[in-house]
TISE-314667 format. One record per residue: residue number from 1; residue in three letters; y, x, z of N, C-alpha, C, O, CB in turn. Coordinates in Angstrom, 2 decimals, always signed. Glycine has a CB too. Layout:
N
+-----+-----+---------+---------+---------+---------+---------+---------+---------+---------+---------+---------+---------+---------+---------+---------+---------+
|   n | res |     npy |     npx |     npz |    capy |    capx |    capz |     cpy |     cpx |     cpz |     opy |     opx |     opz |    cbpy |    cbpx |    cbpz |
+-----+-----+---------+---------+---------+---------+---------+---------+---------+---------+---------+---------+---------+---------+---------+---------+---------+
| NUM | ala |       Y |       X |       Z |       Y |       X |       Z |       Y |       X |       Z |       Y |       X |       Z |       Y |       X |       Z |
...
+-----+-----+---------+---------+---------+---------+---------+---------+---------+---------+---------+---------+---------+---------+---------+---------+---------+
//
This chain:
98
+-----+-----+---------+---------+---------+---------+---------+---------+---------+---------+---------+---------+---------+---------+---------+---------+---------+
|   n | res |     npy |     npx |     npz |    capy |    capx |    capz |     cpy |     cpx |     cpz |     opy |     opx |     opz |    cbpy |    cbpx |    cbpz |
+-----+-----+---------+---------+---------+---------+---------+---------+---------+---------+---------+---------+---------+---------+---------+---------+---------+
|   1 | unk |  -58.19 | -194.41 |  -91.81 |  -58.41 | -194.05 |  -93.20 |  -59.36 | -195.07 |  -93.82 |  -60.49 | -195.14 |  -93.35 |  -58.98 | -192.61 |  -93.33 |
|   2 | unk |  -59.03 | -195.78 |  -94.70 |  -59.70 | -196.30 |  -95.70 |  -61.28 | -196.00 |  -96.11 |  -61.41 | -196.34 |  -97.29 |  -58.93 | -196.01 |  -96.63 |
|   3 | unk |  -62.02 | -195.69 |  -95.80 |  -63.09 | -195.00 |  -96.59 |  -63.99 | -195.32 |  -97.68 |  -64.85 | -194.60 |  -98.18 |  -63.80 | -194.71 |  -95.89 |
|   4 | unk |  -63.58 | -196.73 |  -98.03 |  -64.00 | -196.78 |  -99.80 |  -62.64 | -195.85 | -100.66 |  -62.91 | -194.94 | -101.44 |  -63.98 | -198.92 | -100.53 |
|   5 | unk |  -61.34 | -196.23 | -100.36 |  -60.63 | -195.73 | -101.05 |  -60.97 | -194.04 | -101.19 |  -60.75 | -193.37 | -102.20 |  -59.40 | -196.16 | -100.58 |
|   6 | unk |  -61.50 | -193.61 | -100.02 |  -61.50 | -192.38 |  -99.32 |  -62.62 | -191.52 | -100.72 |  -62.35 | -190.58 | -101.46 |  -62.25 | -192.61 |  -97.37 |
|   7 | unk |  -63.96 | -192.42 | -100.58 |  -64.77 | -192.39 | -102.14 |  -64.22 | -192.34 | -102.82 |  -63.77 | -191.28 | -103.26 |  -65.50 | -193.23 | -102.69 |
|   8 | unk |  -63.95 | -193.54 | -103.29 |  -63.23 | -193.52 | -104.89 |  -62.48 | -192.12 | -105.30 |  -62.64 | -191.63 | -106.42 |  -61.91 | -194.80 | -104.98 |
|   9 | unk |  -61.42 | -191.33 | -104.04 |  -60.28 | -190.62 | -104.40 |  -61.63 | -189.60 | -104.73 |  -62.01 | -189.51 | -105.90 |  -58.82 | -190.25 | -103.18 |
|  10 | unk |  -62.26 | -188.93 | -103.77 |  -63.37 | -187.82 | -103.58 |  -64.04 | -188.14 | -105.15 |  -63.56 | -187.34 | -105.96 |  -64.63 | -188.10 | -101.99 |
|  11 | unk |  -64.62 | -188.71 | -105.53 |  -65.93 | -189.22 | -106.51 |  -64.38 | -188.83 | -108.49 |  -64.64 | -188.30 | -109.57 |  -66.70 | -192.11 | -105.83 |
|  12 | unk |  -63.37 | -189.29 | -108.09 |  -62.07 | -189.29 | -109.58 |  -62.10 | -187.20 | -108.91 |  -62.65 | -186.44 | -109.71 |  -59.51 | -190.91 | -109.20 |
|  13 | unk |  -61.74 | -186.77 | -108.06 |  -61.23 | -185.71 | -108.05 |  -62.14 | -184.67 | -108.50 |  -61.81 | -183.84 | -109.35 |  -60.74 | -185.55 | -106.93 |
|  14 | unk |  -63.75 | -184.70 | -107.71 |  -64.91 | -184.31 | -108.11 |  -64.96 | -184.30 | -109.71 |  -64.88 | -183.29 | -110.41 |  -65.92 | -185.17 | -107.46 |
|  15 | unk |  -65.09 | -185.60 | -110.15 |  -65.22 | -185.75 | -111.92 |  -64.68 | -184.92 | -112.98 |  -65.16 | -184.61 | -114.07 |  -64.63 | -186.93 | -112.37 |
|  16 | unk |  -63.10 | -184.51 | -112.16 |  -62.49 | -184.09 | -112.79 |  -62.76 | -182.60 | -113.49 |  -63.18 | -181.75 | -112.71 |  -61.62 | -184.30 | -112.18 |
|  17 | unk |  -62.54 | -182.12 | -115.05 |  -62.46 | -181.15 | -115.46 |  -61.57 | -179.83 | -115.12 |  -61.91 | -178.67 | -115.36 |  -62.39 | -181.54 | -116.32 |
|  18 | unk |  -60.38 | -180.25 | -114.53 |  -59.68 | -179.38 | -114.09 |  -59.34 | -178.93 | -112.85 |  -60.27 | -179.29 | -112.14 |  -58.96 | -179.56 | -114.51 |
|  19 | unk |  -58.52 | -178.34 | -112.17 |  -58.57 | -178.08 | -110.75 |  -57.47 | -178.93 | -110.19 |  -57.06 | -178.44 | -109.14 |  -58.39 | -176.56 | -110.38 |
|  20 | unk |  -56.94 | -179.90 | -110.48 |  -56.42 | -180.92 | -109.72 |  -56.46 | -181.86 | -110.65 |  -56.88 | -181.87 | -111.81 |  -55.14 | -180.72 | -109.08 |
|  21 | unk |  -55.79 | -182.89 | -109.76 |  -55.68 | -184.60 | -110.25 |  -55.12 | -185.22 | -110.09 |  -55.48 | -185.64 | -108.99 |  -56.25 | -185.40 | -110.10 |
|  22 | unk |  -53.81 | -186.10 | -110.57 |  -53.05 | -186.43 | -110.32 |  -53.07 | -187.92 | -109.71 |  -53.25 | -188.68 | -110.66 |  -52.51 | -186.09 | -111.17 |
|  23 | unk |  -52.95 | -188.63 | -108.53 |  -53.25 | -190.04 | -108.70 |  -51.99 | -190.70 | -108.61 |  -51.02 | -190.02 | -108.29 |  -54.23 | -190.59 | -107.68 |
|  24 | unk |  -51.81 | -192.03 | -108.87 |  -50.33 | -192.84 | -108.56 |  -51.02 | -193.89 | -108.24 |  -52.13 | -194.23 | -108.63 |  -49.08 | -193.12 | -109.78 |
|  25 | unk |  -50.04 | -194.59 | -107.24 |  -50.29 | -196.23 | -106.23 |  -49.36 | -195.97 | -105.30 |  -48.93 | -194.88 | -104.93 |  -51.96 | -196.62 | -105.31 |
|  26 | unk |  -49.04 | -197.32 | -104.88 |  -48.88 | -197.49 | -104.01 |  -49.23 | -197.54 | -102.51 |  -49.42 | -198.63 | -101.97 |  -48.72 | -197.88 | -104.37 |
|  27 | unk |  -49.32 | -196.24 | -101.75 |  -49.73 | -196.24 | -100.74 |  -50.94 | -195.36 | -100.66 |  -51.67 | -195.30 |  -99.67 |  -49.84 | -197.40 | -100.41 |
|  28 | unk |  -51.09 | -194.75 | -101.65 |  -52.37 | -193.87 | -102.47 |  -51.90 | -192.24 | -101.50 |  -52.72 | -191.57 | -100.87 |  -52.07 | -193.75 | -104.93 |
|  29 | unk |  -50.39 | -191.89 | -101.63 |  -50.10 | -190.82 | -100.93 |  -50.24 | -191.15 |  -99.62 |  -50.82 | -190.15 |  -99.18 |  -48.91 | -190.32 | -101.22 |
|  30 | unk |  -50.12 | -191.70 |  -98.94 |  -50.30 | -191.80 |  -97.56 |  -51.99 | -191.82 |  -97.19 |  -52.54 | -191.44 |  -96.16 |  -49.50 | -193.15 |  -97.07 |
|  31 | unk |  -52.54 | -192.39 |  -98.35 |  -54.10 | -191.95 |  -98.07 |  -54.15 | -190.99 |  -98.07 |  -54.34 | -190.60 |  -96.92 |  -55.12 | -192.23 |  -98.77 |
|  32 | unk |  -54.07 | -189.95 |  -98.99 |  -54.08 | -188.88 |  -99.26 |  -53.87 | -187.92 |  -98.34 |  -54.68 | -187.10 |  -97.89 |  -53.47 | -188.83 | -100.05 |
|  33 | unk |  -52.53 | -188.10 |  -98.05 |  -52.40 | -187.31 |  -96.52 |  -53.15 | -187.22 |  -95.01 |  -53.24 | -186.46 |  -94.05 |  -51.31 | -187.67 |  -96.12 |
|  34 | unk |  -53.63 | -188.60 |  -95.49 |  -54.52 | -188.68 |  -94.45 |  -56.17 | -188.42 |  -94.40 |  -56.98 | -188.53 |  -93.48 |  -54.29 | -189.83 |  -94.11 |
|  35 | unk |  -56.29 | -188.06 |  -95.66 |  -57.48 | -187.52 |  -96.05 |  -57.49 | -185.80 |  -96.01 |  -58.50 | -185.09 |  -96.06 |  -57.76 | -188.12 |  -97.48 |
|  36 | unk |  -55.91 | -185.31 |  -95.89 |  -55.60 | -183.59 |  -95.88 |  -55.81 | -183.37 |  -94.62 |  -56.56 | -182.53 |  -94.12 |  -54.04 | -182.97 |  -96.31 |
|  37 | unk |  -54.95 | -184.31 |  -93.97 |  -55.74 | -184.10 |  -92.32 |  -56.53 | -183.55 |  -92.04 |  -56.68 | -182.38 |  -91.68 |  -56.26 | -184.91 |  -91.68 |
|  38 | unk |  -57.62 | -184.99 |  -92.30 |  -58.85 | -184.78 |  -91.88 |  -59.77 | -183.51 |  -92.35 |  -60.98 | -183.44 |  -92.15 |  -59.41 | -185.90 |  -92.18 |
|  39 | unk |  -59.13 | -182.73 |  -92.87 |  -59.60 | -181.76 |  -93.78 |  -60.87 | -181.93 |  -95.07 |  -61.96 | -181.37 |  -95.07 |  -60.00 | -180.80 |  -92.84 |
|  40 | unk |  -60.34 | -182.85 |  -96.09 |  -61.09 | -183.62 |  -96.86 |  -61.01 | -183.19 |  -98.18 |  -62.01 | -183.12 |  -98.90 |  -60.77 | -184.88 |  -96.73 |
|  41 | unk |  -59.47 | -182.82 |  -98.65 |  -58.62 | -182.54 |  -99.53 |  -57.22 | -181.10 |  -99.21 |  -56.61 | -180.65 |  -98.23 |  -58.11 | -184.04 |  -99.74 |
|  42 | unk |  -57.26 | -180.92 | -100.35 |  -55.71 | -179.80 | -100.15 |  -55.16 | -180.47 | -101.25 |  -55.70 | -180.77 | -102.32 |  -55.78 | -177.75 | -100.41 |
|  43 | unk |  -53.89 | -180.70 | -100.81 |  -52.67 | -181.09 | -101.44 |  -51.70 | -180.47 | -101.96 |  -51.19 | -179.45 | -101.51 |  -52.15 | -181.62 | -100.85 |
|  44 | unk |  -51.35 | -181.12 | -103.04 |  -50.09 | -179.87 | -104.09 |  -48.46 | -180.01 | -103.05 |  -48.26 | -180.64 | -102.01 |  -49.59 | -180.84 | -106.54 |
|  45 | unk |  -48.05 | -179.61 | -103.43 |  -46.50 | -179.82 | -102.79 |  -45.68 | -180.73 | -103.49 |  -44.76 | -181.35 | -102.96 |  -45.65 | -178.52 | -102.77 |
|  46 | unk |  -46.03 | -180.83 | -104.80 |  -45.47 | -181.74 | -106.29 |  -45.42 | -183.13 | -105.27 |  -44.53 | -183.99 | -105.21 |  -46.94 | -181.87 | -108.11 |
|  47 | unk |  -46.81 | -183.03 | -104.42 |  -46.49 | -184.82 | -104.10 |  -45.27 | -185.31 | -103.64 |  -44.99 | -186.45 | -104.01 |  -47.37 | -185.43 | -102.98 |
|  48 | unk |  -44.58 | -184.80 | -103.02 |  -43.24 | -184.68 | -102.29 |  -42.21 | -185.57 | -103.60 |  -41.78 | -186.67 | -103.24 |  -42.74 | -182.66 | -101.93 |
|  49 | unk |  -41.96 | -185.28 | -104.54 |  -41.46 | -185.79 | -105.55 |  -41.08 | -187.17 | -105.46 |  -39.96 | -187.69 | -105.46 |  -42.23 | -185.58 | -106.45 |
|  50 | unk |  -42.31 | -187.70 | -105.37 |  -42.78 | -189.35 | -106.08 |  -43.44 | -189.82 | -105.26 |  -44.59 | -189.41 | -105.44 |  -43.69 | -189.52 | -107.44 |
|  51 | unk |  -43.37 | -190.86 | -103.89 |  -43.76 | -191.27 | -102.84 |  -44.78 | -191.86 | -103.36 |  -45.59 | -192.13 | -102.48 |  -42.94 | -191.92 | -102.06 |
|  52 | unk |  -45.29 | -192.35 | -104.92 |  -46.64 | -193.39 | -105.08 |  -47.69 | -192.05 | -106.08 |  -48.57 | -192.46 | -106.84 |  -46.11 | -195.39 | -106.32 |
|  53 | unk |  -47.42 | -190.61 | -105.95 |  -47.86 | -190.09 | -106.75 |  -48.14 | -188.73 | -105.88 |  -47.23 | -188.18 | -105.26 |  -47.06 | -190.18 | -107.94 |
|  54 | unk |  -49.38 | -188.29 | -105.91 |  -50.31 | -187.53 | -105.27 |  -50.91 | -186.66 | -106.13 |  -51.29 | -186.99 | -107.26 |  -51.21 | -188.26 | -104.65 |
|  55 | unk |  -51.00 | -185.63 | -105.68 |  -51.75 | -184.39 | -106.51 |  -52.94 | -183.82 | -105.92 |  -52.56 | -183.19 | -104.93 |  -50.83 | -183.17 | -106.70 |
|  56 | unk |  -53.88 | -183.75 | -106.02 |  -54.90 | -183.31 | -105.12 |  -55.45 | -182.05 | -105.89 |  -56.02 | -182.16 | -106.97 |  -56.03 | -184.48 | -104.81 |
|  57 | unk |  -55.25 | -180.83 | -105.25 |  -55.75 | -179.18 | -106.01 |  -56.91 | -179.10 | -105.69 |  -57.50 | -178.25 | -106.36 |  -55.06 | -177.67 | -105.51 |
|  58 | unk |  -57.95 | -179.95 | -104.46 |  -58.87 | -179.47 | -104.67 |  -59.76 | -179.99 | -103.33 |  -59.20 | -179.93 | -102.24 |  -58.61 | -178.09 | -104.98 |
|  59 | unk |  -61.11 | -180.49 | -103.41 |  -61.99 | -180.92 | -102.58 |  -62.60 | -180.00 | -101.77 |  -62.99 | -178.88 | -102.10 |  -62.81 | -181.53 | -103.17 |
|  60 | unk |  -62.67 | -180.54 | -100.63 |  -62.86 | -179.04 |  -99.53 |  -64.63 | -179.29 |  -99.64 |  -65.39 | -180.10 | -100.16 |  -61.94 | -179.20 |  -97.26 |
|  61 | unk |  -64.74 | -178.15 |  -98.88 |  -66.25 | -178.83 |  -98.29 |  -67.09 | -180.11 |  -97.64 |  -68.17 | -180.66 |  -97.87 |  -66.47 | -178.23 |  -97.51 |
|  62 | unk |  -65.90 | -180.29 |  -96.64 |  -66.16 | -181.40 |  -95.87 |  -66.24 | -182.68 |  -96.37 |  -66.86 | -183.66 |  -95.94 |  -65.36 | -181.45 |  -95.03 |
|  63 | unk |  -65.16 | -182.47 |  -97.85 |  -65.22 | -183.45 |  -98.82 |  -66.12 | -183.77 |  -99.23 |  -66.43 | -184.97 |  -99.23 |  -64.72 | -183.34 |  -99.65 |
|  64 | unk |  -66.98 | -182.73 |  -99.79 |  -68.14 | -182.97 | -100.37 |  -69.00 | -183.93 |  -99.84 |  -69.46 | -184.95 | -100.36 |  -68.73 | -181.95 | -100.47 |
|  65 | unk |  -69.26 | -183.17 |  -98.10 |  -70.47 | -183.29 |  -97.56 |  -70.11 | -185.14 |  -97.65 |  -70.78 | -186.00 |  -98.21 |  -70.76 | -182.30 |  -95.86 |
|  66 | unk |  -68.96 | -185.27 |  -96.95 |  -68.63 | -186.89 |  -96.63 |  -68.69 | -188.03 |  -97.74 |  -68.87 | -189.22 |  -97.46 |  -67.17 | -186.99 |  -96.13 |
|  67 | unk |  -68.45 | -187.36 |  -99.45 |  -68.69 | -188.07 | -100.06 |  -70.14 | -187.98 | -100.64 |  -70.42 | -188.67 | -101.62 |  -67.77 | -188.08 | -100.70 |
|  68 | unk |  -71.33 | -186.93 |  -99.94 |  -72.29 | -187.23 | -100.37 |  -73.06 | -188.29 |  -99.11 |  -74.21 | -188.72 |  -99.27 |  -72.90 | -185.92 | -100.84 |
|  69 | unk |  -72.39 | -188.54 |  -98.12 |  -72.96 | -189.35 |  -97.22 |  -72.59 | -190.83 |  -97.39 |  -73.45 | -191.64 |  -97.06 |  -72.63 | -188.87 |  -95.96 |
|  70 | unk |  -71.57 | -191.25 |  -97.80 |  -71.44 | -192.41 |  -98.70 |  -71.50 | -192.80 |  -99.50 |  -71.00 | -193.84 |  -99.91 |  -70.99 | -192.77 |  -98.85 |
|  71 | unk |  -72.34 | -191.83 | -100.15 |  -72.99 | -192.47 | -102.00 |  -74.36 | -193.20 | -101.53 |  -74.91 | -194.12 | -102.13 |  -73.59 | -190.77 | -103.54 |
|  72 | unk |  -74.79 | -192.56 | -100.25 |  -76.09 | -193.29 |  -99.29 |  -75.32 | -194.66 |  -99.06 |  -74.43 | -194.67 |  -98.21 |  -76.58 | -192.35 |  -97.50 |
|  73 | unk |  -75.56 | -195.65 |  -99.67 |  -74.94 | -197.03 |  -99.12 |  -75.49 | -197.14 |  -97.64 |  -74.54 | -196.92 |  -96.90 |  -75.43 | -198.46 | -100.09 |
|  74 | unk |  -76.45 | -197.35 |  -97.03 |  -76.67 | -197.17 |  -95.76 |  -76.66 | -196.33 |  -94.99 |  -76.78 | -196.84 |  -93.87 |  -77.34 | -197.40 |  -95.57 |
|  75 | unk |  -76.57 | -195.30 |  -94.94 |  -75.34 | -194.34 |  -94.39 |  -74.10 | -194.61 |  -94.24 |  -73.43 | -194.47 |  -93.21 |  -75.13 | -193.35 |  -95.06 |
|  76 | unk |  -73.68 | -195.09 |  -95.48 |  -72.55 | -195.38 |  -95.33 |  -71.74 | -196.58 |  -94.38 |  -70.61 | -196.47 |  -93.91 |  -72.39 | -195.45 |  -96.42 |
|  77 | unk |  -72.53 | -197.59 |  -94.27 |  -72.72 | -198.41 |  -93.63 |  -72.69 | -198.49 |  -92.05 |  -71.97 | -199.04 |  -91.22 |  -73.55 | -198.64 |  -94.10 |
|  78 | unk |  -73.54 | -197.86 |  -92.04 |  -73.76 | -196.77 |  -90.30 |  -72.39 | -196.13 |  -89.60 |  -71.84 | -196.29 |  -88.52 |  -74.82 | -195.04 |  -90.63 |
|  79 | unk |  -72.21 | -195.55 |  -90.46 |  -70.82 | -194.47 |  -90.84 |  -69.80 | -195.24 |  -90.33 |  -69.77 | -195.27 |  -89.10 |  -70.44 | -194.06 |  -92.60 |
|  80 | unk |  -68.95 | -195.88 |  -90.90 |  -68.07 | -196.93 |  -91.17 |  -68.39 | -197.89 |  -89.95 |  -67.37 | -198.46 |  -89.55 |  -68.30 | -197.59 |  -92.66 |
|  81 | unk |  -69.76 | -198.27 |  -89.14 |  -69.91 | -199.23 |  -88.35 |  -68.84 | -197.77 |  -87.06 |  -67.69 | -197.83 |  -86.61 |  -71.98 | -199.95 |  -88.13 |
|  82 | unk |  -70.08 | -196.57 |  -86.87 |  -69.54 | -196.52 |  -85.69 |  -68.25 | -195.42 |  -85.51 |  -68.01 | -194.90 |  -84.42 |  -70.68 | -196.24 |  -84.81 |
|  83 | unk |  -67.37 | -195.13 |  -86.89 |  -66.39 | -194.51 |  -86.82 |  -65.36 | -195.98 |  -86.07 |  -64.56 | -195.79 |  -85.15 |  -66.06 | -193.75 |  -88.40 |
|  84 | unk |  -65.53 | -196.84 |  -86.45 |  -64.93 | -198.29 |  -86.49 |  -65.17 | -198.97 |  -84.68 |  -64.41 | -199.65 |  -84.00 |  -65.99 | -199.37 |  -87.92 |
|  85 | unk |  -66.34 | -198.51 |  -84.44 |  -66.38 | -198.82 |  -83.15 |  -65.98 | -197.80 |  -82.07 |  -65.51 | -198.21 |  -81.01 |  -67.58 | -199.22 |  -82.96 |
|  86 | unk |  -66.16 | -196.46 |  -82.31 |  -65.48 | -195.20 |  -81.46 |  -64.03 | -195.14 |  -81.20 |  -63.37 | -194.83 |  -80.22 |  -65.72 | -193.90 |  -82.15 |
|  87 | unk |  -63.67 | -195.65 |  -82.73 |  -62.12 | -195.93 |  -82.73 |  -61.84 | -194.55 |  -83.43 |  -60.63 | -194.51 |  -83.66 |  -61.27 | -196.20 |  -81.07 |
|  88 | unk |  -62.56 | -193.26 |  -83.91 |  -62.72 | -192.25 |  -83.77 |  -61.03 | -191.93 |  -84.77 |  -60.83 | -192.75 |  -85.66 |  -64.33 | -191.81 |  -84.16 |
|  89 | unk |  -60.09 | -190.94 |  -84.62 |  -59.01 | -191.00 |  -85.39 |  -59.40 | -190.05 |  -86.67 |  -60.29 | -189.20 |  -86.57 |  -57.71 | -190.57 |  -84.55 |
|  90 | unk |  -58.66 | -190.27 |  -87.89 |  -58.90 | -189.46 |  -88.83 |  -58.58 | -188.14 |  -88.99 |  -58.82 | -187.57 |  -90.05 |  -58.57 | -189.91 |  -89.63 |
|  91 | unk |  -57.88 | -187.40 |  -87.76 |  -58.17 | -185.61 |  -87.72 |  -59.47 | -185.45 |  -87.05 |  -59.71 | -184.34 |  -86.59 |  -56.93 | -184.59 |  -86.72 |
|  92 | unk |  -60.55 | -186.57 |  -86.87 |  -61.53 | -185.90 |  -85.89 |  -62.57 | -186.18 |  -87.00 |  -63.73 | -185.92 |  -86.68 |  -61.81 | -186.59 |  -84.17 |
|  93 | unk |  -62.32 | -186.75 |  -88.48 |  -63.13 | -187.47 |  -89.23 |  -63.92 | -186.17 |  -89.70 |  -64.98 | -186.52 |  -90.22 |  -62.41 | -188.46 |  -90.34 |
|  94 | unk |  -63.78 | -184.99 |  -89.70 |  -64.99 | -183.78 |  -90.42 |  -65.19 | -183.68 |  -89.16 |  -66.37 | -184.02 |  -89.28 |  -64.63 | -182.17 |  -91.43 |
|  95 | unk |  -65.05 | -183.48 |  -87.77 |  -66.47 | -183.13 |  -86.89 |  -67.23 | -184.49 |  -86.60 |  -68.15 | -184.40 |  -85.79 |  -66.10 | -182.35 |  -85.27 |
|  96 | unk |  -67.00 | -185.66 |  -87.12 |  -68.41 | -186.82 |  -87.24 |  -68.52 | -186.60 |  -87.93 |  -69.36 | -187.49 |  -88.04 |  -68.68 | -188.17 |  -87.19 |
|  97 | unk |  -68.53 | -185.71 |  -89.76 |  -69.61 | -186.42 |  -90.52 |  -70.14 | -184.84 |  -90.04 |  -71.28 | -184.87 |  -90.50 |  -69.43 | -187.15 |  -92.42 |
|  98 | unk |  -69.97 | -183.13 |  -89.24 |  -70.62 | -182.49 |  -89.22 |  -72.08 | -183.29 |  -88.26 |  -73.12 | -182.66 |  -88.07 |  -69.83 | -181.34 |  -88.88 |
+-----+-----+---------+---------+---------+---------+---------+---------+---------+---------+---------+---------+---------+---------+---------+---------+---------+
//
């Protein structure tokens, strides 16, 4: 998983006024999914539609916690060094940031 993109998605969905958000890219849904995994995000079913277009209903907890640990640039840093060196996979990504 990406984990700037991983921000960015967390930090647009958070912002948002309503209870979901729609994103489009290329390759944006496959983040996405891989951010539902990890239990980060819940996903609409709409995404199914449009392979570059993602719906996100809603930021879990874990979301939170993970995007408040990378707004810490050095945390984040840390983070990213030893998810990167564990090799750790992204369904195991909410019991490292518990």
């Amino acid at each position: 998983m990406n984990l700037e993109l991983a921000q960015k998605v967390l930090e647009v969905s958070e912002a948002q006024p309503f209870d979901f958000v729609k994103l489009r890219g290329r390759g944006l849904a496959w983040e996405a999914q891989e951010m539902e995994t990890a239990g980060l995000v819940a996903l609409s079913a709409a995404q199914y539609d449009d392979p570059d277009l993602v719906v996100i209903k809603d930021v879990t907890d874990a979301g939170r916690r993970l995007l408040k640990v990378l707004r810490d640039k050095a945390t984040a840093r840390c983070l990213k060094r030893v998810l990167t060196a564990a090799r750790v996979p992204s369904t195991d990504l909410e019991v490292a940031v518990l």
